[in-house]
Backbone as CSV, one residue per row, in Angstrom:
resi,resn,N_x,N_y,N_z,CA_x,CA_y,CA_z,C_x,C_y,C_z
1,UNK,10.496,2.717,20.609,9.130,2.483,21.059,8.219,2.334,19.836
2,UNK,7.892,1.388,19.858,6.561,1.102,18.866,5.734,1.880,18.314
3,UNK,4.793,1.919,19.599,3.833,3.488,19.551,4.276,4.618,18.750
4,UNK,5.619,5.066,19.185,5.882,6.663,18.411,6.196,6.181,16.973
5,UNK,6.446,5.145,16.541,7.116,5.275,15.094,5.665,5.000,14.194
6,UNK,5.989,5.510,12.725,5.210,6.326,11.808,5.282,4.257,11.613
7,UNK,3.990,4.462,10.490,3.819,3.108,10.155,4.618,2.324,8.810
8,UNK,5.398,3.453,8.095,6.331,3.076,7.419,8.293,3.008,8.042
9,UNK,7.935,3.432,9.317,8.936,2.802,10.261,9.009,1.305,10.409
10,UNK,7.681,1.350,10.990,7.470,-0.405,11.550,7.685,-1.219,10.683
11,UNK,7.392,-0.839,9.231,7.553,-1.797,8.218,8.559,-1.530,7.003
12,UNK,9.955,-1.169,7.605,10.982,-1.062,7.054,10.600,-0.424,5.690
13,UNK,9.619,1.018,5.445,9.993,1.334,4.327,10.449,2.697,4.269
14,UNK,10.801,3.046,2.938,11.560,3.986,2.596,10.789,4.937,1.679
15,UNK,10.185,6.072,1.753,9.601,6.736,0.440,10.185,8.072,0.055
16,UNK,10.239,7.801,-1.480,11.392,8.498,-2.218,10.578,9.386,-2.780
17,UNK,10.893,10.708,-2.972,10.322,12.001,-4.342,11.560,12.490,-5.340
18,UNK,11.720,11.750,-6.745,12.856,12.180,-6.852,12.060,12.886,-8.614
19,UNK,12.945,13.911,-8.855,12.677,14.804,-9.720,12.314,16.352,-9.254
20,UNK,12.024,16.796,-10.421,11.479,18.161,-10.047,9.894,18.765,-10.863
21,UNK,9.835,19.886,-10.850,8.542,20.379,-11.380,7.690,19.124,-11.561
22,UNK,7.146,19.401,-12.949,6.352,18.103,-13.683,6.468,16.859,-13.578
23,UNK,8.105,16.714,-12.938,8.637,15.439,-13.883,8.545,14.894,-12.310
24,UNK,8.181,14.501,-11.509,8.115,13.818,-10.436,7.723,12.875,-9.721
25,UNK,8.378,11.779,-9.295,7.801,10.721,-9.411,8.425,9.854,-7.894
26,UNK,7.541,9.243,-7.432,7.451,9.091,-6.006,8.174,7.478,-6.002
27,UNK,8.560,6.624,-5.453,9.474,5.753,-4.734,9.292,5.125,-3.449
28,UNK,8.659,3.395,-3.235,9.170,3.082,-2.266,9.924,2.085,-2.345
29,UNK,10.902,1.520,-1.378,11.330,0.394,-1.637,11.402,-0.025,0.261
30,UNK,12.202,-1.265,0.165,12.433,-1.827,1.317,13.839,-1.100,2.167
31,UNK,13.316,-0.963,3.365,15.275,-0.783,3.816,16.527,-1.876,3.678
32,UNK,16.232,-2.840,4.918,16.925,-3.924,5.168,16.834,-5.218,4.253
33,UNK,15.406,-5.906,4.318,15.103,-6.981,3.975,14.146,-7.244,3.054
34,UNK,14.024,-8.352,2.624,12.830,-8.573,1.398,11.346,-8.866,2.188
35,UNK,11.679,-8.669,3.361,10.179,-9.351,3.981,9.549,-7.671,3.484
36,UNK,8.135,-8.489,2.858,7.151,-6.833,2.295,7.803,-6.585,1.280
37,UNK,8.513,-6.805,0.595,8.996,-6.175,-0.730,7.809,-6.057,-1.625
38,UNK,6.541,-6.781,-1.401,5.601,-6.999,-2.660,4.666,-5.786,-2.106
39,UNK,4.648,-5.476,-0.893,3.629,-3.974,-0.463,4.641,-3.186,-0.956
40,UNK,5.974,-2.546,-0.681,6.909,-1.406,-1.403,6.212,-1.785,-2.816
41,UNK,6.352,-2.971,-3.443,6.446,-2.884,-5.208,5.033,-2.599,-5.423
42,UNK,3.981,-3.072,-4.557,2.351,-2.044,-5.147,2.323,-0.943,-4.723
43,UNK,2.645,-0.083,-3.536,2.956,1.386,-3.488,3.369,2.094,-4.460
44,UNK,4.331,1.754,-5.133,5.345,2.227,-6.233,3.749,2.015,-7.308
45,UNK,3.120,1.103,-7.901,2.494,1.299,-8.961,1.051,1.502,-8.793
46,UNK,0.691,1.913,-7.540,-0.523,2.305,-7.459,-0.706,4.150,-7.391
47,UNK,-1.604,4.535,-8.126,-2.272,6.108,-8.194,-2.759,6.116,-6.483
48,UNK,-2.345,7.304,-6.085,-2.873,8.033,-4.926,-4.531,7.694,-4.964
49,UNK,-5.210,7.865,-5.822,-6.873,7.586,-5.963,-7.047,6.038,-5.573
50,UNK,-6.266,5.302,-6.190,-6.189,3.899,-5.858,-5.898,3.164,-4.491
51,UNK,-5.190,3.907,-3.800,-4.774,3.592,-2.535,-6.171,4.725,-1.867
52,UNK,-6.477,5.475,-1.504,-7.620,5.634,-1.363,-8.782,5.054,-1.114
53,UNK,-8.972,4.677,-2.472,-10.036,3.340,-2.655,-9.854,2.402,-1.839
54,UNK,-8.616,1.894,-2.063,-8.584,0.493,-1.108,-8.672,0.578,0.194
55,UNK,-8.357,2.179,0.872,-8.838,2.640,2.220,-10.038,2.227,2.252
56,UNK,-11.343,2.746,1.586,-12.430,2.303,1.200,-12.936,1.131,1.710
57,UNK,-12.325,0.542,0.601,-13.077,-1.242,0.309,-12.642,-1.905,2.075
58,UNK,-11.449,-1.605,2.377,-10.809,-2.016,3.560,-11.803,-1.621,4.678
59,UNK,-12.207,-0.452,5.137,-13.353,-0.084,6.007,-14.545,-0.662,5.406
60,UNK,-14.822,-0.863,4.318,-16.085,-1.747,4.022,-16.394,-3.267,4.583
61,UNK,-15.150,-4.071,4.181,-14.685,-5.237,4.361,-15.080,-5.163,6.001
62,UNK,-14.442,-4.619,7.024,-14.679,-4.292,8.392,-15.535,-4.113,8.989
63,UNK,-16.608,-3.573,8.690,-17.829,-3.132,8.913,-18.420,-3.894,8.133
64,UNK,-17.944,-5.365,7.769,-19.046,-6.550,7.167,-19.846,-6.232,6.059
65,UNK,-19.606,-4.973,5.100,-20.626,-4.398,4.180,-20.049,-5.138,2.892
66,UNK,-20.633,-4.767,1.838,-20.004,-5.457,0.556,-18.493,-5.093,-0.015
67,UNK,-17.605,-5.771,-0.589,-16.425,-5.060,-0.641,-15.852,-6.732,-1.919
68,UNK,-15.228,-6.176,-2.561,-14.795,-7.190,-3.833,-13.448,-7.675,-3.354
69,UNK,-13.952,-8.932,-3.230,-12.316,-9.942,-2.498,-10.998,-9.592,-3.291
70,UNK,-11.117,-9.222,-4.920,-9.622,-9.203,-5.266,-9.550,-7.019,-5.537
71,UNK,-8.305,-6.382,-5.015,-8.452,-5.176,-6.016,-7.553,-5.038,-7.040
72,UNK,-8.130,-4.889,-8.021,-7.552,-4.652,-9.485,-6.434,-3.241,-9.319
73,UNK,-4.865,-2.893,-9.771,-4.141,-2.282,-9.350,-4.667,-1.453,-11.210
74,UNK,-4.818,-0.455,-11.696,-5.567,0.087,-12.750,-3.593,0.497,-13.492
75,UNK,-2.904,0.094,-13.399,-1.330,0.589,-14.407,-0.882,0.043,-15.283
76,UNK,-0.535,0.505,-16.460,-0.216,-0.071,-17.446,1.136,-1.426,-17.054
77,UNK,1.931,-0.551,-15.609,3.027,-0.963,-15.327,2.256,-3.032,-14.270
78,UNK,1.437,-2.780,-13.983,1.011,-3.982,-13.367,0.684,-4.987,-13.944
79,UNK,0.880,-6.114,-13.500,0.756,-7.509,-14.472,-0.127,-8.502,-13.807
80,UNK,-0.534,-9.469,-14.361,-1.148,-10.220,-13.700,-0.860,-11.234,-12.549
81,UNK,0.300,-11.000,-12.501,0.928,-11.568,-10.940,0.592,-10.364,-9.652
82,UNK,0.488,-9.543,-9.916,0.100,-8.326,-9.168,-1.062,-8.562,-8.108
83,UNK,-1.291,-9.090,-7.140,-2.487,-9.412,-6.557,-2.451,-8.487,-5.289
84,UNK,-3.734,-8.518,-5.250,-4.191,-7.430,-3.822,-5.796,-8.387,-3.250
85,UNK,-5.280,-9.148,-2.216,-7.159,-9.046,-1.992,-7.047,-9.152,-0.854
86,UNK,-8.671,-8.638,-0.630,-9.069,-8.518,1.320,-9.509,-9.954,1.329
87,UNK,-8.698,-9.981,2.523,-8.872,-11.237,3.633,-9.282,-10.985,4.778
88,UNK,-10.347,-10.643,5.258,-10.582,-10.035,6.684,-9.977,-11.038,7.625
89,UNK,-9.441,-10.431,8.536,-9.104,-9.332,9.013,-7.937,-8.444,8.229
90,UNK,-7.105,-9.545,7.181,-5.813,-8.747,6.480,-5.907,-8.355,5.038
91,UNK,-5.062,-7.865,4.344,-4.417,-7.803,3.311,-3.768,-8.120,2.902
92,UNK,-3.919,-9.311,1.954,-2.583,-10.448,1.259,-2.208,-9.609,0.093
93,UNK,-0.675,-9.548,0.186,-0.569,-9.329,-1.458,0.673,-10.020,-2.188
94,UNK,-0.186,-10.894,-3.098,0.903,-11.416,-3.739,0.861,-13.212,-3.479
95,UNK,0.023,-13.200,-2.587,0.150,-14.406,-1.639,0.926,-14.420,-0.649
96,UNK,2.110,-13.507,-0.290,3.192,-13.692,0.408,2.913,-12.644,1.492
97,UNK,2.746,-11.212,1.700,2.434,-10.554,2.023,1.265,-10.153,3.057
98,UNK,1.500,-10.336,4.261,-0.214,-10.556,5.020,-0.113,-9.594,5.940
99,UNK,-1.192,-8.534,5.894,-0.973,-7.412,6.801,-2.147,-6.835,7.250
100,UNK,-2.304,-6.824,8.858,-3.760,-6.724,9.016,-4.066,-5.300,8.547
101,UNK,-5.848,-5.424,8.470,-6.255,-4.323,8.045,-6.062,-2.804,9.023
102,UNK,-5.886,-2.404,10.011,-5.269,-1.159,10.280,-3.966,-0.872,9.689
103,UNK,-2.758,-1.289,9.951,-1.793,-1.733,9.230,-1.235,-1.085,7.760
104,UNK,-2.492,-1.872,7.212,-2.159,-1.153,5.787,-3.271,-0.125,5.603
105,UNK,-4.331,0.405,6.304,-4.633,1.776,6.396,-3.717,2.630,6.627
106,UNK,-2.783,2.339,7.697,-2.107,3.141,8.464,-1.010,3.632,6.652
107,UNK,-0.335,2.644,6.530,0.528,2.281,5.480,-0.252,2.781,4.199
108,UNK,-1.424,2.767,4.076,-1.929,3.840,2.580,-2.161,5.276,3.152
109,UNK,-2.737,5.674,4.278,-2.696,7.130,4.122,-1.251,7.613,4.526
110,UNK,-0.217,7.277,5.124,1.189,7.655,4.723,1.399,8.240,3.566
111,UNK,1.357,6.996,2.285,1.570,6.952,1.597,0.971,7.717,0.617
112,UNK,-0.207,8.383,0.824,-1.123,8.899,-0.009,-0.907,10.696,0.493
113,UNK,-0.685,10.949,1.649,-0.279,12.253,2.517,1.385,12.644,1.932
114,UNK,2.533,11.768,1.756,4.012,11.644,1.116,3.641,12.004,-0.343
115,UNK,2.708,11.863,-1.255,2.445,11.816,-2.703,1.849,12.831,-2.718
116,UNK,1.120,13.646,-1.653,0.582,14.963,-2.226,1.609,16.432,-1.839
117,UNK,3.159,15.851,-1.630,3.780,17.107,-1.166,4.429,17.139,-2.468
């Protein structure tokens, strides 16, 4: 059933905590397929504060208020192929990647709730 599954069900992902104490470092990738591989690969290099934010800008965007079409991913590890921008109603990333905006709310506070255990 649709309804009951978590929103990283619906979208075939997987999130990893591997290490210990200090040294710990969080993981997503795809299960099955490459469809979304480019949302797993910005999960993986975005800060918990960052996904946050883009909760943010995303309810901004929605509520028609001001909100900056591209978001900048702030990691040394990100490159300039790295794209994130609001498209109301969705979230493109990468160009390939199109996911409406509940969606990937749903899919950042997961992700942001998994990173603070």
């Amino acid at each position: 059933n649709l309804k009951d599954m978590t929103w990283r069900e619906k979208y075939d992902l997987i999130f990893e905590k591997q290490g210990y104490g200090d040294n710990i470092e969080f993981s997503c990738y795809r299960l099955n397929n490459i469809q979304h591989y480019n949302l797993a690969a910005k999960l993986r290099l975005m800060h918990r504060l960052e996904c946050e934010y883009l909760i943010e800008v995303i309810i901004a965007a929605e509520n028609n208020e001001y909100y900056e079409e591209y978001f900048a991913i702030d990691r040394d590890a990100a490159n300039d192929f790295d794209e994130i921008r609001i498209s109301p109603p969705n979230v493109v990333i990468d160009t390939v990647d199109v996911i409406p905006f509940e969606d990937m709310k749903g899919i950042l506070s997961e992700w942001v709730e998994f990173t603070k255990r």
